[in-house]
N, C-alpha and C positions, 0 to 999 in steps of 0.2 A: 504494500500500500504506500504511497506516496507520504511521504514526510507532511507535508502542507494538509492535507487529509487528516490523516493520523490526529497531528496537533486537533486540527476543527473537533473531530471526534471525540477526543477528551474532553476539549471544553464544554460540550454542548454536554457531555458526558458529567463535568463536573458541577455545571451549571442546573441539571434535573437533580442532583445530589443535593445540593444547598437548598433549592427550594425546596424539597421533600422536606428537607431536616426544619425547617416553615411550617410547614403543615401544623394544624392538628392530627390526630390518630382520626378522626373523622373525615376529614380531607384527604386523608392518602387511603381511608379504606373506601370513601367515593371515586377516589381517582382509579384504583385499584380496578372497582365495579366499572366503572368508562372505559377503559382500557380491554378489561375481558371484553366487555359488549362491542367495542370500535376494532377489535383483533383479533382475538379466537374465536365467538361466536361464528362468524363469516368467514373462518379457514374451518371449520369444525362443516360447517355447512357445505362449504366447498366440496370437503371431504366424503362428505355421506350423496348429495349431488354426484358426485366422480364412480362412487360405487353404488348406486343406484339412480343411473341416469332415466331413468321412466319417473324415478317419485317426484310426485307434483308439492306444492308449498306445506301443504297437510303431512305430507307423508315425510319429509325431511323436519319438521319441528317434530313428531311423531317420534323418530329416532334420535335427534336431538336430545328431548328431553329423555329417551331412556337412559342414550348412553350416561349423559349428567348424572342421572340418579345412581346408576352403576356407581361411576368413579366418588360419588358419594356412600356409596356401602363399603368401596374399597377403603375410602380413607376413614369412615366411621369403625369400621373394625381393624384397622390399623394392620393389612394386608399390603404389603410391601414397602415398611418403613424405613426409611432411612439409619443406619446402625452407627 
């Protein structure tokens, strides 16, 4: 990567840093929820669109929300935790 890059990258990099540390605990657990919703929701979607390209809007929220609930049984019963 280019030096001049690099540098930008950090800064903008250290500039999300300092304003987090801003936050309240409310504010970065909103920014948190925006981020999922503006990021993975819509790669997650993509995802299930790509391997079921027939399911119509019903049918992609449909799976959507199960997978979700899945990976929320995972981490409720603490099924591949970090050591």
């Amino acid at each position: 990567m280019d030096d001049s890059i690099r540098e930008l990258a950090d800064e903008i990099y250290r500039e999300k840093v300092l304003r987090a540390r801003k936050m309240s605990v409310a504010e970065r657990f909103d920014e948190g929820i925006a981020l999922f919703e503006e990021l993975a929701l819509p790669m997650m979607k993509a995802g299930i669109r790509h391997q079921f390209p027939d399911a119509d809007d019903a049918d992609v929220e449909s799976i959507l929300r199960k997978r979700l609930r899945r990976l929320k049984q995972v981490a409720d019963y603490g099924i591949y935790q970090d050591v």
